[in-house]
FIVEXDREN-111117 format. One record per atom (N, C-alpha, C): residue in three letters; atom name; z, x, y. Coordinates in nm, 2 decimals. Layout:
N
+------+------+--------+--------+--------+
! resn ! name !      z !      x !      y !
+------+------+--------+--------+--------+
!  ALA !   CA !      Z !      X !      Y !
...
+------+------+--------+--------+--------+
// end
This chain:
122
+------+------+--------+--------+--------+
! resn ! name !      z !      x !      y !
+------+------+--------+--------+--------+
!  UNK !    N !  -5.38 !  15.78 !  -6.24 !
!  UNK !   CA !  -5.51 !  15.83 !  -6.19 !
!  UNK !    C !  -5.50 !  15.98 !  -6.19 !
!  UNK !    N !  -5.59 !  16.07 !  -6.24 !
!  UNK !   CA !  -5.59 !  16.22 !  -6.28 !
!  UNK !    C !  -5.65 !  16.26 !  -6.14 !
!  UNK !    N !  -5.76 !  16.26 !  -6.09 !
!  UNK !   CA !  -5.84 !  16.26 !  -6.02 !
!  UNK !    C !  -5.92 !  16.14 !  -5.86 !
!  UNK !    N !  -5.91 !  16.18 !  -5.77 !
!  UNK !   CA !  -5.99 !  16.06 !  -5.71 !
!  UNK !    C !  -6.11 !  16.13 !  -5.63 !
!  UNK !    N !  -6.23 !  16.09 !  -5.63 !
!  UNK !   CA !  -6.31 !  16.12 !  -5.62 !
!  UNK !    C !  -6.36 !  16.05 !  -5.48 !
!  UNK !    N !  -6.31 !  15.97 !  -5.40 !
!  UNK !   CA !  -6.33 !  15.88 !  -5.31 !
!  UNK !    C !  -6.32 !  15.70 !  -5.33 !
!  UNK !    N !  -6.17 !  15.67 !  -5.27 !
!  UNK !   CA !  -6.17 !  15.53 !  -5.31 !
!  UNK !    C !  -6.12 !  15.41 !  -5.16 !
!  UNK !    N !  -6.21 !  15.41 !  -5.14 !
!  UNK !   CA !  -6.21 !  15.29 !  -5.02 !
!  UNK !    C !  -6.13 !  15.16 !  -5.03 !
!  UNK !    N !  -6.04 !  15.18 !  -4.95 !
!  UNK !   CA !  -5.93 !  15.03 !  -4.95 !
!  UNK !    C !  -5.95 !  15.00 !  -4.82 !
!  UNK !    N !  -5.94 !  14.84 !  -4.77 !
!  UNK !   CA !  -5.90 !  14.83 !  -4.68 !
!  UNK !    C !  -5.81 !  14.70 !  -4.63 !
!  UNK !    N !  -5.80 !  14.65 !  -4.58 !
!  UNK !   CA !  -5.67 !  14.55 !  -4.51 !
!  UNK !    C !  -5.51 !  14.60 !  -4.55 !
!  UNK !    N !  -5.45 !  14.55 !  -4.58 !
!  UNK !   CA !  -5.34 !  14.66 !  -4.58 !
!  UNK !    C !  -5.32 !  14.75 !  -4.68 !
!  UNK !    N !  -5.34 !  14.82 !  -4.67 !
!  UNK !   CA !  -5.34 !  14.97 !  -4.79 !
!  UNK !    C !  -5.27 !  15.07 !  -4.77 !
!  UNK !    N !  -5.25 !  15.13 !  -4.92 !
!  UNK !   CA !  -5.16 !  15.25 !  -4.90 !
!  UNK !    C !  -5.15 !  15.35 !  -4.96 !
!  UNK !    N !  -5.18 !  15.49 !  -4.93 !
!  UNK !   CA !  -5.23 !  15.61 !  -5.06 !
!  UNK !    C !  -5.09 !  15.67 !  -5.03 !
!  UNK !    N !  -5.05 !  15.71 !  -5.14 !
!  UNK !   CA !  -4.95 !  15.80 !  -5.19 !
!  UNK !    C !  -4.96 !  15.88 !  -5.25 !
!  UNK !    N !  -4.98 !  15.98 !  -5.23 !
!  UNK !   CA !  -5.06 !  16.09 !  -5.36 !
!  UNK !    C !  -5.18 !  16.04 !  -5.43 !
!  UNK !    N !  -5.16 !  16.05 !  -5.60 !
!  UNK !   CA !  -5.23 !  15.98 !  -5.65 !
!  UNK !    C !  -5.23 !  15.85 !  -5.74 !
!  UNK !    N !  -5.18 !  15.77 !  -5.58 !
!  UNK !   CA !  -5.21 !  15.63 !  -5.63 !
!  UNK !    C !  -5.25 !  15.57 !  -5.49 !
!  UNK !    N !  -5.33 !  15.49 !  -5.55 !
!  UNK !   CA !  -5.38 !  15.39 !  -5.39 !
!  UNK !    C !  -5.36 !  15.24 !  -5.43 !
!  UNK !    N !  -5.30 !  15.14 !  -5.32 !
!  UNK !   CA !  -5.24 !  15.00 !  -5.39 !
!  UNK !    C !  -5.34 !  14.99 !  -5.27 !
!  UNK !    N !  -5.42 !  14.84 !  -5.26 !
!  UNK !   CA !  -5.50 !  14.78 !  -5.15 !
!  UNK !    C !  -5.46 !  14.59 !  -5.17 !
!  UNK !    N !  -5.43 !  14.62 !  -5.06 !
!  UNK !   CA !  -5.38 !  14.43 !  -5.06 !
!  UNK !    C !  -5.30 !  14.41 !  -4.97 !
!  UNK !    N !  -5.27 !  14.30 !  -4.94 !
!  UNK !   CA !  -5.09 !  14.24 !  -4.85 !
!  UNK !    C !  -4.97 !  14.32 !  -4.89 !
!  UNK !    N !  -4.90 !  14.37 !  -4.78 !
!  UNK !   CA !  -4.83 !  14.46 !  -4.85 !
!  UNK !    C !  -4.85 !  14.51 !  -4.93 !
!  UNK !    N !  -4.90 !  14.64 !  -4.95 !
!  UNK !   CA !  -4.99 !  14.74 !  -5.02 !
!  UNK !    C !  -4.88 !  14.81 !  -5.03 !
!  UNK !    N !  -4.85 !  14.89 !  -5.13 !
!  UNK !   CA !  -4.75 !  15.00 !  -5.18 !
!  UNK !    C !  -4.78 !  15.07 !  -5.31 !
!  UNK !    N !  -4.79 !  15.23 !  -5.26 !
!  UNK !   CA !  -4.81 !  15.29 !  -5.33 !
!  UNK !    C !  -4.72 !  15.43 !  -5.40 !
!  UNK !    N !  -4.69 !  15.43 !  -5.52 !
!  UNK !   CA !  -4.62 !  15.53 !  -5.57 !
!  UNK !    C !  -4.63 !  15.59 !  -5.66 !
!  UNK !    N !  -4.62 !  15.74 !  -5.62 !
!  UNK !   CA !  -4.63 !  15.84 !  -5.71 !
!  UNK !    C !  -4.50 !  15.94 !  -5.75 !
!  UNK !    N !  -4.48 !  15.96 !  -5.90 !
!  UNK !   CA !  -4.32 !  15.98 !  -5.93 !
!  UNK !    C !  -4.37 !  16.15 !  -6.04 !
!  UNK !    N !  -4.33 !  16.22 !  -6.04 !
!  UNK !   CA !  -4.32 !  16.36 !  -6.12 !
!  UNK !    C !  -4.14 !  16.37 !  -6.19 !
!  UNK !    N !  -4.16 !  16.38 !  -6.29 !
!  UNK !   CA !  -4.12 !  16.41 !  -6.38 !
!  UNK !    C !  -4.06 !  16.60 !  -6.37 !
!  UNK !    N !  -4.04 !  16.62 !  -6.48 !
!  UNK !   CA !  -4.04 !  16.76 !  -6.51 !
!  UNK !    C !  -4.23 !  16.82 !  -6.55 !
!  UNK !    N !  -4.31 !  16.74 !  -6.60 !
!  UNK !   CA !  -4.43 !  16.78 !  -6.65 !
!  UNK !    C !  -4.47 !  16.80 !  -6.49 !
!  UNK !    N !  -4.58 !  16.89 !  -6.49 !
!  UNK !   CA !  -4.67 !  16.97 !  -6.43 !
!  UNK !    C !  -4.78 !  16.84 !  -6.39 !
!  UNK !    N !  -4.84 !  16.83 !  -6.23 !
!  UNK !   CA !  -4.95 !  16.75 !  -6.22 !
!  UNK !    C !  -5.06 !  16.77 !  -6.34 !
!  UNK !    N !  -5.07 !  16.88 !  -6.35 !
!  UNK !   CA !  -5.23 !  16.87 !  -6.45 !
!  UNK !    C !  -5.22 !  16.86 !  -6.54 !
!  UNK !    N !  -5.13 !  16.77 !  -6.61 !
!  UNK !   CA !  -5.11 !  16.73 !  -6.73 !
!  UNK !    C !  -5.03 !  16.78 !  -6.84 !
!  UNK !    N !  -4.95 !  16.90 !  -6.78 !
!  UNK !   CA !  -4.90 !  16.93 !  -6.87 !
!  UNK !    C !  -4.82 !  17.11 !  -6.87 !
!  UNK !    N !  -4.93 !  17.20 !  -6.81 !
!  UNK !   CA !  -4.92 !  17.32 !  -6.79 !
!  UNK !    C !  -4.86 !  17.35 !  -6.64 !
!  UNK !    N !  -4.74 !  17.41 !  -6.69 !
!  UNK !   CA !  -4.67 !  17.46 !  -6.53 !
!  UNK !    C !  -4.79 !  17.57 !  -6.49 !
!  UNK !    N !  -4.82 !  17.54 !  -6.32 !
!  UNK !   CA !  -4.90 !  17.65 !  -6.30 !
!  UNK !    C !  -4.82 !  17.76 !  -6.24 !
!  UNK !    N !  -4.92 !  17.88 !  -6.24 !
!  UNK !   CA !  -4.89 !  18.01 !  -6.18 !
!  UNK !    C !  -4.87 !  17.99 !  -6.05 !
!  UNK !    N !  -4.78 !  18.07 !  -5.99 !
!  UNK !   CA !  -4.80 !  18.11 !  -5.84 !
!  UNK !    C !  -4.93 !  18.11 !  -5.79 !
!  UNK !    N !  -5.03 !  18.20 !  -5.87 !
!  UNK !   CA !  -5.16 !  18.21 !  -5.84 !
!  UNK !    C !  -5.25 !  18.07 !  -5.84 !
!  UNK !    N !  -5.17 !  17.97 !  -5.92 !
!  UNK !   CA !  -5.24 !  17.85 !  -5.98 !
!  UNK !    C !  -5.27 !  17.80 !  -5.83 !
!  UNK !    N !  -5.15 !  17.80 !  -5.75 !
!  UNK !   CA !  -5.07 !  17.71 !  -5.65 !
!  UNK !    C !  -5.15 !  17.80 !  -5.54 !
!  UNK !    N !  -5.16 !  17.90 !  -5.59 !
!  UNK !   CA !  -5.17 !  17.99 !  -5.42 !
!  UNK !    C !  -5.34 !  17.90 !  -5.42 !
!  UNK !    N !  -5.41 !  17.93 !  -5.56 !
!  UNK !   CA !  -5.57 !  17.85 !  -5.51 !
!  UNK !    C !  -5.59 !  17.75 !  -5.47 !
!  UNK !    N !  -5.50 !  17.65 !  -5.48 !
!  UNK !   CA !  -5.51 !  17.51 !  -5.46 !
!  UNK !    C !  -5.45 !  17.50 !  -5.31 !
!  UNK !    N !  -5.38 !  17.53 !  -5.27 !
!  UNK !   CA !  -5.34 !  17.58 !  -5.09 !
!  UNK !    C !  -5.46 !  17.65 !  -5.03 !
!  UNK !    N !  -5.56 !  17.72 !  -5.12 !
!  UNK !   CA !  -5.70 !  17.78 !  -5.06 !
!  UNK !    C !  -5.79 !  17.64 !  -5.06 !
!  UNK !    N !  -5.82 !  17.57 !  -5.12 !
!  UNK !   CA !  -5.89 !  17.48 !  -5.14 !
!  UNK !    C !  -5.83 !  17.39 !  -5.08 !
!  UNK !    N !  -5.69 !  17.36 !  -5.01 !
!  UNK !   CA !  -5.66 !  17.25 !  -4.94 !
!  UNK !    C !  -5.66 !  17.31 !  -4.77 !
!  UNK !    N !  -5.67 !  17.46 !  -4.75 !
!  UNK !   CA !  -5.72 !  17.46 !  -4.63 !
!  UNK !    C !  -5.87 !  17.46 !  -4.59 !
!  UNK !    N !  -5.92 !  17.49 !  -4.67 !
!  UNK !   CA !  -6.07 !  17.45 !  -4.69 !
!  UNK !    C !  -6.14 !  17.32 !  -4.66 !
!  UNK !    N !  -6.05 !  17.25 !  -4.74 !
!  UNK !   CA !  -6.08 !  17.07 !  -4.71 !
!  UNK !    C !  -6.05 !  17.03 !  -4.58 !
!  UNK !    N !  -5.93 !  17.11 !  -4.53 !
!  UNK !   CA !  -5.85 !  17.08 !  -4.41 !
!  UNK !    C !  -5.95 !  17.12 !  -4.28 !
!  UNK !    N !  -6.01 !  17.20 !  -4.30 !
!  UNK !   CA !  -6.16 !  17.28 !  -4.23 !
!  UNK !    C !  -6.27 !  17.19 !  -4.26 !
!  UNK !    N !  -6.29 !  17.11 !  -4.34 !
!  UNK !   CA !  -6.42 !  17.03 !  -4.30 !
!  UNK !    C !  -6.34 !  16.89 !  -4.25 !
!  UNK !    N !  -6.24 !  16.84 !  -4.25 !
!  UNK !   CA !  -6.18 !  16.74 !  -4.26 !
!  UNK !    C !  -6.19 !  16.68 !  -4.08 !
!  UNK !    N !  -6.15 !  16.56 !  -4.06 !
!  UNK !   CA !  -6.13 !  16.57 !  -3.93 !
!  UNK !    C !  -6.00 !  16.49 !  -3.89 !
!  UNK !    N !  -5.89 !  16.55 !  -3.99 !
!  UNK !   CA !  -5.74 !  16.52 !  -3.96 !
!  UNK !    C !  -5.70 !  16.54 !  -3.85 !
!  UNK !    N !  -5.63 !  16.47 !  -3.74 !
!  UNK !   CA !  -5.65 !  16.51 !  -3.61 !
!  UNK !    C !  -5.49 !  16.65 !  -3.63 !
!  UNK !    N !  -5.41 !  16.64 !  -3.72 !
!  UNK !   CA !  -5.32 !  16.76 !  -3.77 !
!  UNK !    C !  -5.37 !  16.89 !  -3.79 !
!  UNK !    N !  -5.53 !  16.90 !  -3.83 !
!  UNK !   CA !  -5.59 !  16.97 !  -3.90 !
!  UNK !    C !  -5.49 !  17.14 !  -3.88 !
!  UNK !    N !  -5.53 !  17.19 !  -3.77 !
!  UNK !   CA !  -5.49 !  17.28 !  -3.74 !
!  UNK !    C !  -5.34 !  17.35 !  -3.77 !
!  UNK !    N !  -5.26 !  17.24 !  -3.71 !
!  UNK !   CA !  -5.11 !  17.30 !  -3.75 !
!  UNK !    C !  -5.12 !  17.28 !  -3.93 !
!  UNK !    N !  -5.17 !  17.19 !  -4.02 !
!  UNK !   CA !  -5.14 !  17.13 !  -4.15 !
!  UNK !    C !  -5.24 !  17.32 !  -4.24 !
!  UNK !    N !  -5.33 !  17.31 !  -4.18 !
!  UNK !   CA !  -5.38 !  17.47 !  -4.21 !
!  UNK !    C !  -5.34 !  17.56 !  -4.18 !
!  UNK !    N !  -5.22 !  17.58 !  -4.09 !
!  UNK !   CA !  -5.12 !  17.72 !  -4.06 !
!  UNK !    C !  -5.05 !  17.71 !  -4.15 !
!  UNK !    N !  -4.97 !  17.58 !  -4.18 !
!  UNK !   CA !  -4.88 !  17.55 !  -4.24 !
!  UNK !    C !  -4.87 !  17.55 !  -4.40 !
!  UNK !    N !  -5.02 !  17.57 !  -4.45 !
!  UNK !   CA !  -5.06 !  17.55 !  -4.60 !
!  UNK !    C !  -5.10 !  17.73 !  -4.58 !
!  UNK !    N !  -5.13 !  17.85 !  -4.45 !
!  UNK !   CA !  -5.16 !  17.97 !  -4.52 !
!  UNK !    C !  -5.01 !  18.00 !  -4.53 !
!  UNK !    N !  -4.88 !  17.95 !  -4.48 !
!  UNK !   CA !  -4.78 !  18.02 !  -4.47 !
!  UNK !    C !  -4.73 !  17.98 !  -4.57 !
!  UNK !    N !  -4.73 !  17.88 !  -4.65 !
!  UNK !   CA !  -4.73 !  17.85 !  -4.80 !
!  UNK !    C !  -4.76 !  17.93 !  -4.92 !
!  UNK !    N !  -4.88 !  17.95 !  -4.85 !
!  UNK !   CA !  -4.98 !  18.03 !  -4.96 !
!  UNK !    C !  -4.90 !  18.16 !  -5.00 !
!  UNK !    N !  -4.88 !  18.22 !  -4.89 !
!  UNK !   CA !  -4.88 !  18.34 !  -4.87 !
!  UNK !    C !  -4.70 !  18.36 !  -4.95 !
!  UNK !    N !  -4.59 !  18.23 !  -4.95 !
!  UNK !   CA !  -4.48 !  18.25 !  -4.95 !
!  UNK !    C !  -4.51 !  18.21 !  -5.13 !
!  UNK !    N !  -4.60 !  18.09 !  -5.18 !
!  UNK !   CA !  -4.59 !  18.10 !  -5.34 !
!  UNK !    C !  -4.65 !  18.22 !  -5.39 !
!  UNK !    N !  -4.68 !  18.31 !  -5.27 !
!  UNK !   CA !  -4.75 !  18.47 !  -5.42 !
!  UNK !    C !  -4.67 !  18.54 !  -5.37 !
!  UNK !    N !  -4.56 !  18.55 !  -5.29 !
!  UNK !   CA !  -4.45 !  18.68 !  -5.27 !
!  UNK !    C !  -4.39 !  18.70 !  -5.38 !
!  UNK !    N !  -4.27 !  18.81 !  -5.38 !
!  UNK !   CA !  -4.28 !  18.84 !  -5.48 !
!  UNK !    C !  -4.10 !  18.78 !  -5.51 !
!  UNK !    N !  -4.06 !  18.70 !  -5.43 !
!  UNK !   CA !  -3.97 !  18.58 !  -5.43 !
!  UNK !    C !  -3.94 !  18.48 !  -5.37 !
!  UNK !    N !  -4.05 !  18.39 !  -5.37 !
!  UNK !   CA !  -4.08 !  18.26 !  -5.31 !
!  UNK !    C !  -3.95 !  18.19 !  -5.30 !
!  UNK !    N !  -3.93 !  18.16 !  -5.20 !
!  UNK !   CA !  -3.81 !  18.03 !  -5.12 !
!  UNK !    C !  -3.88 !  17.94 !  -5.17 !
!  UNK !    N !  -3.81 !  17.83 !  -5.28 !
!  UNK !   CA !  -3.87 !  17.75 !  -5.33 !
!  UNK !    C !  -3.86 !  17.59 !  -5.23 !
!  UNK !    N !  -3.71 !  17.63 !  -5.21 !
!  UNK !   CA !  -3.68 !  17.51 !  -5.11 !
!  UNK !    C !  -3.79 !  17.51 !  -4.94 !
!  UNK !    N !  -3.82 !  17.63 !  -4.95 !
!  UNK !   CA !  -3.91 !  17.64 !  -4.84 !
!  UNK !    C !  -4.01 !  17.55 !  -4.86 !
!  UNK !    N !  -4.06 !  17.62 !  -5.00 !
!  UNK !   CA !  -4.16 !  17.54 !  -5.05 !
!  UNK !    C !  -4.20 !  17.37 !  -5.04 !
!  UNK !    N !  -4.06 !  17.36 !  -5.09 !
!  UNK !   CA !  -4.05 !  17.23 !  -5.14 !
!  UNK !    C !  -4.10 !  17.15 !  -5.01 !
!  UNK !    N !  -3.99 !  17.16 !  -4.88 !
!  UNK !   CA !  -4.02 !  17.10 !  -4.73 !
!  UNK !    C !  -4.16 !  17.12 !  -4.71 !
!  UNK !    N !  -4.19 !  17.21 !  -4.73 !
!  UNK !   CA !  -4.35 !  17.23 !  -4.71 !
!  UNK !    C !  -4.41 !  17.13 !  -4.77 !
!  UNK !    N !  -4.43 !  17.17 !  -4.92 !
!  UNK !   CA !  -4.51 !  16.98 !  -5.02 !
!  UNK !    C !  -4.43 !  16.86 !  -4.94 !
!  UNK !    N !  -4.33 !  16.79 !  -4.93 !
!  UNK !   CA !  -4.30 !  16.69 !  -4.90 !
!  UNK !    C !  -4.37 !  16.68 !  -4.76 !
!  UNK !    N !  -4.40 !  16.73 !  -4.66 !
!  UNK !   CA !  -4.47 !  16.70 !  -4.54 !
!  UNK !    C !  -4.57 !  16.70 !  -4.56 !
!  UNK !    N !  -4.68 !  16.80 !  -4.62 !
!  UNK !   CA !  -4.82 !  16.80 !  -4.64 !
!  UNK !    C !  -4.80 !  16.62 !  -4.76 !
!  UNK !    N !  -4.77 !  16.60 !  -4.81 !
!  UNK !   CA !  -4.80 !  16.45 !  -4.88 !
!  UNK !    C !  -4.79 !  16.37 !  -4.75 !
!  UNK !    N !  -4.67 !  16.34 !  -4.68 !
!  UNK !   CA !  -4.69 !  16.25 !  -4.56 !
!  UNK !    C !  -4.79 !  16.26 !  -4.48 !
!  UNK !    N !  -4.83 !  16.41 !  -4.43 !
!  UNK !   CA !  -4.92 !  16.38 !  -4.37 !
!  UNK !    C !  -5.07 !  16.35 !  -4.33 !
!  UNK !    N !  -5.09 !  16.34 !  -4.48 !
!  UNK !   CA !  -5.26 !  16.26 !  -4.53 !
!  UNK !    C !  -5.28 !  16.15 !  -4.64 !
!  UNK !    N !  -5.20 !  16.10 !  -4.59 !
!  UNK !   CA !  -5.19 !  15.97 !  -4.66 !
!  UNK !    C !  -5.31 !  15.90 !  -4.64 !
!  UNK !    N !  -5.35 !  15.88 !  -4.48 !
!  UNK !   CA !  -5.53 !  15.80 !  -4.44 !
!  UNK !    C !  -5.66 !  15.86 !  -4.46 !
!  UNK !    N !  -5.61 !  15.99 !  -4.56 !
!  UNK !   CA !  -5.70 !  16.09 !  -4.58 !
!  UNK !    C !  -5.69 !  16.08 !  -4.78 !
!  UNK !    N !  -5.77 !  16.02 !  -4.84 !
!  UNK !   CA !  -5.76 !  15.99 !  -4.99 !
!  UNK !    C !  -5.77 !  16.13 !  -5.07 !
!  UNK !    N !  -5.87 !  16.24 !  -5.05 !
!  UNK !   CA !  -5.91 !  16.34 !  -5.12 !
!  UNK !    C !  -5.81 !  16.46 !  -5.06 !
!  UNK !    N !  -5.75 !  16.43 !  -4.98 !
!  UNK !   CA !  -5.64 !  16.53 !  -4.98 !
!  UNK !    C !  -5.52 !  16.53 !  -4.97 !
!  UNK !    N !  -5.49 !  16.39 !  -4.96 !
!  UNK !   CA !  -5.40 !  16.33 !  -5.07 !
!  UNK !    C !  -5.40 !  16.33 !  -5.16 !
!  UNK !    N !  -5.47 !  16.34 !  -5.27 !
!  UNK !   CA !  -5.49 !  16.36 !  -5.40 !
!  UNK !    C !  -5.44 !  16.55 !  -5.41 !
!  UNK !    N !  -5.54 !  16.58 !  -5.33 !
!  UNK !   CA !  -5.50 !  16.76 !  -5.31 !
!  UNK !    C !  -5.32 !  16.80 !  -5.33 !
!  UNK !    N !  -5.28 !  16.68 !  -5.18 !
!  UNK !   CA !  -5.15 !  16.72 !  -5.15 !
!  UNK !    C !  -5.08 !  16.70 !  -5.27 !
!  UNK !    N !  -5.05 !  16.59 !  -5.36 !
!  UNK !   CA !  -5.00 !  16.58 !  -5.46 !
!  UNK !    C !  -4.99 !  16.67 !  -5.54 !
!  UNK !    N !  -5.11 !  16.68 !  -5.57 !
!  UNK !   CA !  -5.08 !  16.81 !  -5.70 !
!  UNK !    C !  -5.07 !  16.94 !  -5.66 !
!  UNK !    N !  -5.08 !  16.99 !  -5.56 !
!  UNK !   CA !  -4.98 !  17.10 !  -5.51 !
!  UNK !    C !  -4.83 !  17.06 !  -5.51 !
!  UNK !    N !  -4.82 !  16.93 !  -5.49 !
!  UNK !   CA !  -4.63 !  16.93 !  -5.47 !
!  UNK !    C !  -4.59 !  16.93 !  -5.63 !
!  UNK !    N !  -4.67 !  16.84 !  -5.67 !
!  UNK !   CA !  -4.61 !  16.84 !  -5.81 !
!  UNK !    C !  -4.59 !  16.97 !  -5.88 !
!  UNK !    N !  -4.74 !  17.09 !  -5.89 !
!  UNK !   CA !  -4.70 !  17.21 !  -5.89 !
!  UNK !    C !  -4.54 !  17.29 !  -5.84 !
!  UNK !    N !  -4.57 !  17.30 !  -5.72 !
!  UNK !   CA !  -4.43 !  17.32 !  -5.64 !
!  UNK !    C !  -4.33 !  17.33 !  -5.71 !
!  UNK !    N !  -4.31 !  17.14 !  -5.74 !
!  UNK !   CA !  -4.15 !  17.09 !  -5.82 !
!  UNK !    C !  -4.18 !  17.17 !  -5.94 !
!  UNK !    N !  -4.26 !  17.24 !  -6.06 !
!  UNK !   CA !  -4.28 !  17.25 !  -6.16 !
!  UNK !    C !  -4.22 !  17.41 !  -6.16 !
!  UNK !    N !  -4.22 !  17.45 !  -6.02 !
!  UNK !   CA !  -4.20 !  17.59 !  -6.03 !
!  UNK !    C !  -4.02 !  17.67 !  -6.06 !
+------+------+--------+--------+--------+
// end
């Protein structure tokens, strides 16, 4: 799945980035490669820094009860993939918790994903 636009599961379910499994023991998994989430093209710092804008944004209409610490935590991101020597490992810890922590949240989980995948691509 490229994209999710809003996908409702319910009884036991499970979103993992971008994949959502719905059923009895529901499991869901998402795997990156060396290729880039968007199919192909490593993004820029700048790629990443927009998509951290747009995931604190969502994070601002959203009603993640994290909201607040998960939007400090995506500007201090932001601000660390456009320096002018990004700690990647910093980075990394950063994507792996922003995926865990909207997993019950489908469109930003999709978000989270392709920022991490970005991330790893860097």
């Amino acid at each position: 799945m490229r994209s999710n636009d809003g996908i409702i599961a319910s009884g036991g379910s499970n979103v993992a980035g971008n994949a959502v499994a719905s059923g009895q023991n529901a499991s869901a998994e998402v795997h990156y490669g060396e290729q880039a989430a968007d199919g192909g093209r490593q993004l820029s710092p700048e790629d990443i820094g927009g998509l951290l804008s747009k995931l604190i944004d969502e994070l601002g209409r959203s009603e993640h009860p994290e909201r607040d610490d998960l939007i400090e935590a995506a500007e201090d991101a932001r601000e660390e993939v456009t320096s002018e020597a990004p700690r990647k490992g910093k980075l990394k810890l950063f994507a792996k918790g922003l995926v865990e922590a909207v997993p019950g949240f489908a469109a930003l989980a999709t978000l989270a994903a392709t920022i991490e995948g970005a991330i790893r691509g860097l």
